[in-house]
N, C-alpha and C positions, 0 to 999 in steps of 0.2 A: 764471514769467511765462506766463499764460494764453496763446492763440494766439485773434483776432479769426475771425467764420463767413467772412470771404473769406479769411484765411489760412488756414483747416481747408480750406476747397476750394481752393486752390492747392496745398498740400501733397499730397491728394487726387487732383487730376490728375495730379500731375507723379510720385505714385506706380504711377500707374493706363497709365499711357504706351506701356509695355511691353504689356499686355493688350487694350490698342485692336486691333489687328488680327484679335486672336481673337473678341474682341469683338462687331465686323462681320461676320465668319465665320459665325459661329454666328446672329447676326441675320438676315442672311441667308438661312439654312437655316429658320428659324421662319419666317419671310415665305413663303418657298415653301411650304413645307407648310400655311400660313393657320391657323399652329396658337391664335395670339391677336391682337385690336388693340394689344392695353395689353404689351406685353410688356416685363421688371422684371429684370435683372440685380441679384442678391441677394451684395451685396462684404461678407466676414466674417476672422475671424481663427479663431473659435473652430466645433465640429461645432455644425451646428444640422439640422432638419427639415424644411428649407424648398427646393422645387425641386428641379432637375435638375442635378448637379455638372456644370461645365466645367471649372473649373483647380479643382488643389488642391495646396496651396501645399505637401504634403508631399511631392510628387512633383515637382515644379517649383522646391524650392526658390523659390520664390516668400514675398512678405508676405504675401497675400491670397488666399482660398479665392472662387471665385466659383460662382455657381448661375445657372440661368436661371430665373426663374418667372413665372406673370401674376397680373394684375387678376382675375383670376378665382379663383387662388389664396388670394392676397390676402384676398379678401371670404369665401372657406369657410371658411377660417382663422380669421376675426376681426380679420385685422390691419388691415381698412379696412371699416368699417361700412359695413351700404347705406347709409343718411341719408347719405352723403359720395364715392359713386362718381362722380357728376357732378362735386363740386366737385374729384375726381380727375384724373377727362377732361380736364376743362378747361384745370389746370394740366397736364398731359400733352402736351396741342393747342398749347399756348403753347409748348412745344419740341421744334417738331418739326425735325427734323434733328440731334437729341444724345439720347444713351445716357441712359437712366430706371435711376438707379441706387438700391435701399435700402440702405443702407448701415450696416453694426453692429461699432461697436468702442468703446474704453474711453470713448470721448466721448457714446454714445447709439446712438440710432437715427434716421438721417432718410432723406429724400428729397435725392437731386443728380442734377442734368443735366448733362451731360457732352458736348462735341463729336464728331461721328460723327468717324472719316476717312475 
């Protein structure tokens, strides 16, 4: 039985629960430092090349490996065209007050927003 896109993000949050605090943490820290606008918490399972490690699930025993990176990254990379940075913003501005998550696992790759605490 397949799982509906609000049942992938419920399962999602309620995995992601535990890392909320750290989450804020470290948000926090990038805020201060004004290191980006767009800043992009990158939730994976497998290594990848992408951002700055915060958790990592082989020391945490944790599911999920998480990274910090930005918009900025993002667009040197490739992984978000210029032609599309606006229409990025924008859905970004639309939530503000919850975690910009990309998120990569056997299901794909997307974009979630997620409640701050």
């Amino acid at each position: 039985m397949e799982l509906s896109d609000s049942e992938k993000y419920f399962l999602l949050k309620e995995q992601l629960q535990s890392y909320l605090g750290v989450l804020n943490k470290a948000l926090e820290k990038i805020n201060d430092a004004g290191a980006t606008t767009y800043p992009i918490f990158v939730i994976h399972q497998d290594a990848i090349s992408l951002g700055l490690p915060i958790i990592q699930r082989s020391v945490n025993g944790g599911r999920w490996n998480i990274h910090f990176s930005t918009l900025e990254e993002f667009v040197a990379k490739r992984l978000i065209r210029t032609e599309r940075i606006e229409e990025f913003q924008a859905l970004y501005a639309k939530h503000e007050g919850e975690f910009c998550l990309f998120v990569l696992s056997e299901l794909g790759a997307s974009f979630v927003f997620i409640p701050k605490v």
